[in-house]
C-alpha positions as CSV (number, residue, x, y, z in Angstrom):
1,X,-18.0,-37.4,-16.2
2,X,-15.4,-36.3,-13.2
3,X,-16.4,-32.7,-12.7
4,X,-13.5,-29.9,-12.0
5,X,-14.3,-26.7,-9.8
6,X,-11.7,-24.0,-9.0
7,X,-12.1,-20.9,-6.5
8,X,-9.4,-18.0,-7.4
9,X,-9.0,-15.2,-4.9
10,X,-7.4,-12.2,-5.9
11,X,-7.0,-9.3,-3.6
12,X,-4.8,-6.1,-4.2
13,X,-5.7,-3.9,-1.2
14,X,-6.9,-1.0,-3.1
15,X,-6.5,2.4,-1.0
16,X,-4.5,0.9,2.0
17,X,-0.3,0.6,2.8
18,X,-0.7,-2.6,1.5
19,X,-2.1,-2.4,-1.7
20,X,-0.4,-4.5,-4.6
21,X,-0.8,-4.3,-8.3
22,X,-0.7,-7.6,-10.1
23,X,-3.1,-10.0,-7.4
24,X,-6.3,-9.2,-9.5
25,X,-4.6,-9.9,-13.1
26,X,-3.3,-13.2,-11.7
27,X,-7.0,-14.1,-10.8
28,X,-7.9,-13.2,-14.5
29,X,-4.9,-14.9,-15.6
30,X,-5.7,-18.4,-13.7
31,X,-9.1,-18.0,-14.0
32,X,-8.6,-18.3,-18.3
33,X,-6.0,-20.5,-17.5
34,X,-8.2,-23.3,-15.3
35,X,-11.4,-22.6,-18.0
36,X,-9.6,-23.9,-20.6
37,X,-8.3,-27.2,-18.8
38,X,-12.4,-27.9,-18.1
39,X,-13.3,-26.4,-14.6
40,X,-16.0,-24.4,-13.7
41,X,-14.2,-21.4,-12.1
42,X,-14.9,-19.0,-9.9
43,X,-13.5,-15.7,-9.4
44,X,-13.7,-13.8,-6.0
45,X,-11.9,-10.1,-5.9
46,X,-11.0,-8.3,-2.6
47,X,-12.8,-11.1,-0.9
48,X,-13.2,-11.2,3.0
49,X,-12.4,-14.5,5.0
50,X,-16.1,-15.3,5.4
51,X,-16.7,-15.1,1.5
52,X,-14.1,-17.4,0.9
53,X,-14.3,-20.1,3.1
54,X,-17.9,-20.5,2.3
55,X,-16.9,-21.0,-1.1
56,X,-14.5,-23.5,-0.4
57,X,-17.1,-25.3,2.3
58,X,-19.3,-25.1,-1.2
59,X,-16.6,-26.5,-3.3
60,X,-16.0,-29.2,-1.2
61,X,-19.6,-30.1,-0.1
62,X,-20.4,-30.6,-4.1
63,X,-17.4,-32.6,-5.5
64,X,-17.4,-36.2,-5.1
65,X,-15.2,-39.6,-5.7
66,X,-12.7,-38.4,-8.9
67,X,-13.8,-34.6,-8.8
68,X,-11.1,-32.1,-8.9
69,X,-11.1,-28.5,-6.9
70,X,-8.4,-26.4,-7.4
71,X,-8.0,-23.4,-4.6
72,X,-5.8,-20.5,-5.9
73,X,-5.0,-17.5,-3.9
74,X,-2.8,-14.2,-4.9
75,X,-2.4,-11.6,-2.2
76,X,-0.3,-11.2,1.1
77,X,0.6,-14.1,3.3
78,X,1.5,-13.9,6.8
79,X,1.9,-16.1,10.0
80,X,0.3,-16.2,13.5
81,X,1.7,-17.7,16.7
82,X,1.0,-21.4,16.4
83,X,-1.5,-21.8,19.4
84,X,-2.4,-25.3,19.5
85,X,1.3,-26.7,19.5
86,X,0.7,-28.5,16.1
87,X,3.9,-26.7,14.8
88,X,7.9,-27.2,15.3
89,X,8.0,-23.9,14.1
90,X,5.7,-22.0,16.0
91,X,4.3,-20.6,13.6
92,X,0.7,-21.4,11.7
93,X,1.0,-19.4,7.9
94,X,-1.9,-17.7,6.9
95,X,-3.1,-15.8,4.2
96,X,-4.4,-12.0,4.4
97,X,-7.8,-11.0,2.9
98,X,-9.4,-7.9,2.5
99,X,-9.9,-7.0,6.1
100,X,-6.1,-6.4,6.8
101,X,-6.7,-7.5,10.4
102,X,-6.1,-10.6,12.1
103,X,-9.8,-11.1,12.2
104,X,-9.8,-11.6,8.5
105,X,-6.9,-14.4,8.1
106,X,-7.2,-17.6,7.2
107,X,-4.9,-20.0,8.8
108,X,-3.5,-23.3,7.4
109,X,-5.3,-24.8,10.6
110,X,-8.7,-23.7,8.8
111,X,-7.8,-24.4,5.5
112,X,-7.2,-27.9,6.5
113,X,-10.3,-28.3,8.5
114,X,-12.1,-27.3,5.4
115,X,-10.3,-29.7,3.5
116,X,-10.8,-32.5,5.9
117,X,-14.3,-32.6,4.9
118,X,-13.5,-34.0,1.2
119,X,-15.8,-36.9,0.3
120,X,-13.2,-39.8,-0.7
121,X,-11.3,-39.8,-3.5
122,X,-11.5,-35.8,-4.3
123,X,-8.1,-34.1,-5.4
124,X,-7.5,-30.9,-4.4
125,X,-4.5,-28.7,-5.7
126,X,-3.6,-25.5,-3.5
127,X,-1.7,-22.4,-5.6
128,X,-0.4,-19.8,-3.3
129,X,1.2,-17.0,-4.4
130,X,1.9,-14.8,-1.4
131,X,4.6,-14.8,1.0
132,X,5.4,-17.8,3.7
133,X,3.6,-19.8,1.7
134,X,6.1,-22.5,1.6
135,X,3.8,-25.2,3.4
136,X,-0.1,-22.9,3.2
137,X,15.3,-20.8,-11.7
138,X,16.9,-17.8,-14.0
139,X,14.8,-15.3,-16.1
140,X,18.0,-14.9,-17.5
141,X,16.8,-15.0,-21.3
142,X,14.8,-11.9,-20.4
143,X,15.7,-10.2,-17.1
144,X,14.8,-7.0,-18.1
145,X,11.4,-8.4,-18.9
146,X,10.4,-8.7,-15.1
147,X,10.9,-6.2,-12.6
148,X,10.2,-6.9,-9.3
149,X,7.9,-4.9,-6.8
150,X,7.0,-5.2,-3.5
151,X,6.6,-8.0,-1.5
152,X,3.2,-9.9,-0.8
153,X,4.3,-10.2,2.9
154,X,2.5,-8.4,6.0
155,X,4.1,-8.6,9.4
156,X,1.8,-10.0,11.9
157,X,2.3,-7.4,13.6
158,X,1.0,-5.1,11.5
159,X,-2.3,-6.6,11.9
160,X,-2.6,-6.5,15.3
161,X,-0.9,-9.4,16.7
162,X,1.0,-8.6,19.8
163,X,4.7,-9.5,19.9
164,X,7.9,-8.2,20.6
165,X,10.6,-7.7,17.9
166,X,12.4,-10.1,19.3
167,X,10.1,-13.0,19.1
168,X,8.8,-12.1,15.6
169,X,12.5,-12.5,14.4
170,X,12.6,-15.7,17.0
171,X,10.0,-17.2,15.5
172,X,10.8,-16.1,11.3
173,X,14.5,-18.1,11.8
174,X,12.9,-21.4,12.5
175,X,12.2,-24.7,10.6
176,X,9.0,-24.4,8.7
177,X,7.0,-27.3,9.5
178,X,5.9,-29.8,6.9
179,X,2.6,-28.8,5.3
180,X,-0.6,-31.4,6.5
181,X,-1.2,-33.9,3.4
182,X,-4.7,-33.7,2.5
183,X,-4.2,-31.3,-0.4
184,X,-1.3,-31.0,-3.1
185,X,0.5,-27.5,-2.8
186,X,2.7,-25.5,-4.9
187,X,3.6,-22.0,-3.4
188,X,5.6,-19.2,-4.6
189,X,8.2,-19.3,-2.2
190,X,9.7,-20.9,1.1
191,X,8.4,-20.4,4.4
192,X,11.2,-18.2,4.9
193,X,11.1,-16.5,2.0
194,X,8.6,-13.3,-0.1
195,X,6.7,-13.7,-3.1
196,X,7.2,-10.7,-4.7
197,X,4.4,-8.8,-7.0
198,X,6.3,-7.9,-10.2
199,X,6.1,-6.3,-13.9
200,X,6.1,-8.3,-16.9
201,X,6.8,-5.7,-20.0
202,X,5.1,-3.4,-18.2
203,X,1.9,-5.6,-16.9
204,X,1.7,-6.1,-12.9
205,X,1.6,-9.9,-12.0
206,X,2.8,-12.5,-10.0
207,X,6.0,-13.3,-10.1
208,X,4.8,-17.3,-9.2
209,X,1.8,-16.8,-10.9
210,X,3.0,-15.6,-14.2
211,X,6.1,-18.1,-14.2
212,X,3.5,-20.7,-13.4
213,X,1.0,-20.0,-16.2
214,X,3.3,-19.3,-18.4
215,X,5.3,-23.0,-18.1
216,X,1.8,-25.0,-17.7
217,X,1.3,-27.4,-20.9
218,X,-1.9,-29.6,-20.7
219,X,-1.6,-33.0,-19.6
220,X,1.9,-31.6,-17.6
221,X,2.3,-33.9,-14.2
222,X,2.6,-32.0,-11.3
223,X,6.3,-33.0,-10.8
224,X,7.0,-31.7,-14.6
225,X,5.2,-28.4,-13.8
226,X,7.1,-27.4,-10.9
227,X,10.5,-28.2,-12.6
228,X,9.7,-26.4,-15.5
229,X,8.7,-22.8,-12.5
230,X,11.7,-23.6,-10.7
231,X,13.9,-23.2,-14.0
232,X,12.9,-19.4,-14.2
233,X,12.4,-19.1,-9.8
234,X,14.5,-18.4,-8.1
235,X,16.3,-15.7,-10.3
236,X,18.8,-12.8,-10.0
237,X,15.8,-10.2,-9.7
238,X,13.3,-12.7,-8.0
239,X,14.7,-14.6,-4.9
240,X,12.0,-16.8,-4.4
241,X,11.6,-20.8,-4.5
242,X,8.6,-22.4,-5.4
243,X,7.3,-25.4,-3.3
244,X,5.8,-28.8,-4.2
245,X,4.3,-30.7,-2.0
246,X,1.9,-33.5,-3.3
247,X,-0.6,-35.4,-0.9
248,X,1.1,-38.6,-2.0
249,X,4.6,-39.8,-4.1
250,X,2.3,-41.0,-6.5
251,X,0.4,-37.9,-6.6
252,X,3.8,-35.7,-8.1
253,X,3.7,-37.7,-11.3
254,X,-0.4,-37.3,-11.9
255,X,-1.7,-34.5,-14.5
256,X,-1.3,-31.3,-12.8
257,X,-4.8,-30.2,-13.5
C-alpha cells in the first residue's frame, strides 16, 4: 500500500518582535487535516533549521516509488541575495525558523537539494504560508469573520543581512523567478506580496491556511483546490494571492492529497 508522510512546522516566535499568533494552530489544524486523508504526520513547533531539514532528509530517505510527503510550513518568510546567479530576480525566498537569524533560514536552494534526493516516482506537495512564498477571492459572505493581523514577513535585514535600503527595495520590485519543478507548491501569496496572520471569530490562524483547510474536500485535484482558496483570497481585508505551481500539467488535475 503507497504510504503518505507529512512534516508540519509551525513557529510563532514566542517572546521576540516577531512573534505571531495563529502559526502553531495552523500546525494543529493541518496536522488533523493530513491524519484524516491517511498520512503519518508529524508536528514540529518552534523548530530550528537543523531540526527540520533532518526531518525532511528523513521523509525523503523513507518514501519510495508512489509514496506521498507533504511539507507544510506556517511562520515568516523572507528572502536572501540570490548568490549563485540561479535567479532573474536576485533573490533566493526563504523561510524563517526559530533562530530569527540568517543562520537559521532555509533557502529554496536547500529545499530543493533536499528534494532532489527523492527516489523516483515520489510526490511531494509544498504548503507555505508565510510571506514571499509565491515560488518557496472575497470573504465577502463573512468579512467581519476574519480580521487581519500582522504580516508573516521579516526584512532580511532584520536578520542580519547587510544591504542598503536602496537595494532591498531594488531587489523587492523585481520578477519573481519561476519556482524549480521537483515539488508541487501552493503558497499564500505572491513573491511580491505578505501572508498575513489573522482572526477567525476570534481564533488566530492563517489567513492561507484556514482558507485552505477550510475549502479542502477529499479526493479534490490540486487544480480544484486552489480555485476553490482563490475564491475567498485575495479579499477586501486580505490582499494576498495564493500560488499553484504543480511539478507537471498533468500533475494540477491529480488528487490534491
Amino acid at each position: 500500500m503507497n504510504k503518505k508522510y507529512a512534516l508540519v512546522v509551525g513557529n510563532n516566535y514566542p517572546n521576540t518582535e516577531a512573534e505571531l499568533r495563529g502559526c502553531v494552530n495552523d500546525a494543529w489544524d493541518w496536522s488533523e487535516l493530513l491524519k484524516r486523508e491517511g498520512y503519518t504526520v508529524e508536528v514540529l513547533l518552534e523548530a530550528d533549521k537543523m531540526t527540520v531539514l533532518n526531518h525532511l532528509h528523513d521523509l525523503v530517505d523513507r518514501a519510495g516509488f508512489a509514496d506521498r510527503i507533504v511539507f507544510q510550513f506556517s511562520g515568516h518568510g523572507t528572502w536572501v541575495p540570490d548568490r549563485d546567479g540561479d535567479e532573474a530576480d536576485g533573490r533566493d525566498e526563504a523561510l524563517v525558523m526559530a533562530g530569527l537569524s540568517h543562520a537559521d533560514l532555509i533557502t529554496d536552494d536547500e529545499l530543493q537539494r533536499v528534494f532532489t534526493e527523492l527516489k523516483y516516482g515520489t510526490g511531494v506537495l509544498v504548503l507555505s504560508d508565510s510571506c514571499h512564498s509565491g515560488t518557496v477571492s472575497r470573504f465577502t459572505e463573512t468579512p467581519r469573520a476574519a480580521t487581519p493581523g500582522r504580516t508573516r514577513f521579516i526584512s532580511p535585514v532584520d536578520l542580519g543581512i547587510s544591504l542598503s535600503f536602496e537595494r532591498v527595495l531594488e531587489l523587492e520590485q523585481r520578477a519573481a523567478t519561476p519556482p524549480r519543478r521537483t515539488a508541487s507548491l501552493i503558497s499564500g501569496c505572491t513573491d511580491q506580496e505578505y501572508s498575513y496572520d489573522a482572526s477567525f471569530n476570534g481564533r488566530p490562524n492563517g489567513a492561507f491556511s484556514r482558507v485552505a483547510i477550510d475549502t479542502f474536500a477529499s479526493g479534490i485535484s490540486l487544480s480544484g483546490w486552489w480555485r476553490a482558496i482563490r475564491k475567498a483570497l485575495p479579499s477586501d481585508y486580505l490582499p494576498q494571492s495564493p500560488q499553484l505551481t504543480a511539478a507537471s500539467a498533468y500533475r494540477k488535475y491529480t488528487r490534491a492529497l
